[in-house]
N, C-alpha and C positions, 0 to 999 in steps of 0.2 A: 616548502612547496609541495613534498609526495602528500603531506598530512589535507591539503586542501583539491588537491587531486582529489585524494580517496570520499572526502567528505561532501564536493559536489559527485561525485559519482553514486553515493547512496542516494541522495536525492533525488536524480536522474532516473535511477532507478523505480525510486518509488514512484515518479511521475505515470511509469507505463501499469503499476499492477493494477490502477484504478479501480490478549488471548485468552482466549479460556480453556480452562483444564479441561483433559474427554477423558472418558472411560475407556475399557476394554476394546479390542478392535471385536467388531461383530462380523459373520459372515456376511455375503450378499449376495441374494437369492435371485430367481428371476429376472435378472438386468445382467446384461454383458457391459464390459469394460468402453468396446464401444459406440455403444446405445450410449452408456452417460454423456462421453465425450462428444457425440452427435448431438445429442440434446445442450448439453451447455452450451455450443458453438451456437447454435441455431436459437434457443433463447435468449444469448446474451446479443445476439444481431437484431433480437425484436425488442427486448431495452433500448439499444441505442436509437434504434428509430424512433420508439416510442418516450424518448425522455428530451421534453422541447428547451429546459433550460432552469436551472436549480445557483442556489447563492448558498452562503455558508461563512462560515469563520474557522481560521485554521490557528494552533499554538505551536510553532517549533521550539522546543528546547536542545541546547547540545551541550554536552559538558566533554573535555577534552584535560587527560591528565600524562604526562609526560612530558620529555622533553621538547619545547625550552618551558615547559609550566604548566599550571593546570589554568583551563582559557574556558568562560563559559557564556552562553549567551542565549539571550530570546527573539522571537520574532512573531509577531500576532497579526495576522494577514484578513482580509474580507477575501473571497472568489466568488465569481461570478461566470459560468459556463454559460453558453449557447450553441443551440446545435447548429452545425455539426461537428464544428473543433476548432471553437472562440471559447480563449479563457481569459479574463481581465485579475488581476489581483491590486489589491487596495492595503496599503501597510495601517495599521492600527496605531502598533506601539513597537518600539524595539529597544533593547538593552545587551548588557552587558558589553564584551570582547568584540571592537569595531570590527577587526576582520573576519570576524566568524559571520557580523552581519552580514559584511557588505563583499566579501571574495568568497561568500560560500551560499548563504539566504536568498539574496538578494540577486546573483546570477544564476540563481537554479531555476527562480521564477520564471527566467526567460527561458531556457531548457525545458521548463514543462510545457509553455506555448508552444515551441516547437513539438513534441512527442502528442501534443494532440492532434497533430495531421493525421490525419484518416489513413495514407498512405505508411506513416510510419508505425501505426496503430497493428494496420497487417501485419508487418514483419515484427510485430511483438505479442500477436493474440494468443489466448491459448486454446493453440488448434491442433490437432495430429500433424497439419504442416509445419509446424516449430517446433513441438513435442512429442515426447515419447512418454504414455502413461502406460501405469501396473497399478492395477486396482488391490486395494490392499486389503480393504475391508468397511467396518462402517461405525463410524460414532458418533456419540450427539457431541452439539456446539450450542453454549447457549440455549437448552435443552431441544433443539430442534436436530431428528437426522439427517446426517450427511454421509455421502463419499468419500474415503480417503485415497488419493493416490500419489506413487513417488512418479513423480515428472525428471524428466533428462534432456534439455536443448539437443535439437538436433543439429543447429549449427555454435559457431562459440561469437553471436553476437551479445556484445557486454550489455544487452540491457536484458535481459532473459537471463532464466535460474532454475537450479536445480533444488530440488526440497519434497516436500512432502505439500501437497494441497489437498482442503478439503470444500464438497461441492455440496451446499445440500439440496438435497434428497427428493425438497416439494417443487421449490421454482428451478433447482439446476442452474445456481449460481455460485458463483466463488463468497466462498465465508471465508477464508483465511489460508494464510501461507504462513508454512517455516520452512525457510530455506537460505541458500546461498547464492549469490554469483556466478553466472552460468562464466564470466572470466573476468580476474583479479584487475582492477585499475592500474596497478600497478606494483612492482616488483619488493616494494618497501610495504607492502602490504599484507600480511601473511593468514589473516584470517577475518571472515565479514560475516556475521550472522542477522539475520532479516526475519521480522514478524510483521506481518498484517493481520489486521480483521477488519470485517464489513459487516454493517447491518443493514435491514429492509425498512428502507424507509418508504411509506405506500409498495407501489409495486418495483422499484427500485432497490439495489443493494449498492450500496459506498460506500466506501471507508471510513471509519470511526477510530482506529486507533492503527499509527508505524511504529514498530522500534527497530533498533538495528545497533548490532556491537560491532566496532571497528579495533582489530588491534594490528600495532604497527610495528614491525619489525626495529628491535635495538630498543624497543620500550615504548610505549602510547598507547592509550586507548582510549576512544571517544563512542561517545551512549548519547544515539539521537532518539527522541521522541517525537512523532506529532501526533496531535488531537485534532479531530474533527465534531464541529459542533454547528446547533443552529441550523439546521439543514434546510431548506426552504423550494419545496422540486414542483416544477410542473411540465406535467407531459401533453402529451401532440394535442389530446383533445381540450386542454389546459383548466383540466381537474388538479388542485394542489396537493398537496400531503407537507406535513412539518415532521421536524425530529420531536417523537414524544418527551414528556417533561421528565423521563426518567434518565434521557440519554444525558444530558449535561451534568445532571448528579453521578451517572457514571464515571466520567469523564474525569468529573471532578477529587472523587473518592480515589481514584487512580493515580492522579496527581500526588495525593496526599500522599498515599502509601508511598509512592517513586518518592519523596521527596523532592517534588518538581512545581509545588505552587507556587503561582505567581500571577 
């Protein structure tokens, strides 16, 4: 039971934050800590206004070793967003470990409907009102510059986390997190590490790739990934934009290397 706790709780997770190697951290000149922070809050509000409704295809993979066994499974979703916090999801295919489908996949979907209420959106954005940023310096992602900062929940609600995010630089949006769990699921749970990245799709940034290591106290560890792919976006004046053809070859290649094709 703590093992399916823990594992709808990353999902959860990843519901609200809506990798690549960097270099050296660089200084940052001319820009305060909270200029950035000003600007991303206020940019990422002209986003969501301006993003009228986008579809997509999602991969979960999860593999889970300990006791009582090693349990592994897929889940291959269609989504479908509308503004301003309508999400539909459509199953594709699914395999492997029924209950990893259906007491972990399958009930998260309905947990991310809910966290796309605008009202629970608030008490999870990342604003000086939820967090505490230290500008730490500057690196590229994906060769483009960004921001890096260690963020700190200012309250201990479990859908917020502590890590390291990085903003870039031109639009002042979130490229990626590594971090943790601003508070544990639970007590049988002793360590959770979380990766995101997002890419710009037209004038939009979304997620393209989650992963996250779960290990569980007395033994377990489960390694979830999702992919995003297919992206299909159109905004307020409903001009489109697609995921270019190199994005799914990524995605793909990624796979290969995880050992996660399917």
């Amino acid at each position: 039971m703590q093992i399916y706790r823990a594992l709808r709780f990353i999902l959860a997770f990843y519901a609200t934050a809506i990798a690549q190697q960097s270099g050296a951290l660089r200084p940052v000149e001319d820009i305060t800590s909270e200029q950035i922070v000003s600007r991303l809050a206020e940019n990422n509000g002209k986003r969501q206004h301006l993003l009228r409704s986008y579809t997509g295809q999602r991969e979960y993979h999860l593999l889970y070793t300990g006791f009582p066994g090693r349990h592994e499974a897929d889940l291959v979703v269609d989504v479908r967003y509308r503004s301003p916090d309508s999400k539909e999801f459509t199953v594709i295919s699914e395999s492997g470990a029924h209950w990893i489908v259906n007491r972990v996949f399958k009930k998260i979907l309905d947990t991310e409907k809910e966290a796309a209420d605008q009202r629970a959106q608030a008490s999870t954005a990342l604003t000086d009102q939820n967090y505490k940023f230290e500008l730490l310096g500057e690196e590229d992602v994906d060769g483009r510059p960004a921001y890096v900062f260690h963020v700190d929940p200012k309250t201990d609600n479990r859908l917020l986390y502590r890590g390291r995010i990085w903003v870039d630089a031109a639009d002042f949006a979130l490229c990626k997190i590594e971090g943790e769990p601003a508070k544990r699921p639970s007590m049988w749970i002793s360590k959770i590490q979380v990766h995101h990245s997002y890419e710009k799709i037209g004038d939009f940034w979304l997620p393209v790739d989650n992963e996250s290591d779960t290990e569980v106290r007395l033994g377990g560890h489960a390694a979830l990934s999702i992919h995003y792919r297919d992206y299909s976006v159109i905004s307020e004046d409903g001009s489109p934009a697609l995921s270019t053809p190199a994005e799914p070859a990524k995605q793909a290649a990624k796979l290969v290397n995880s050992g996660h094709s399917h």
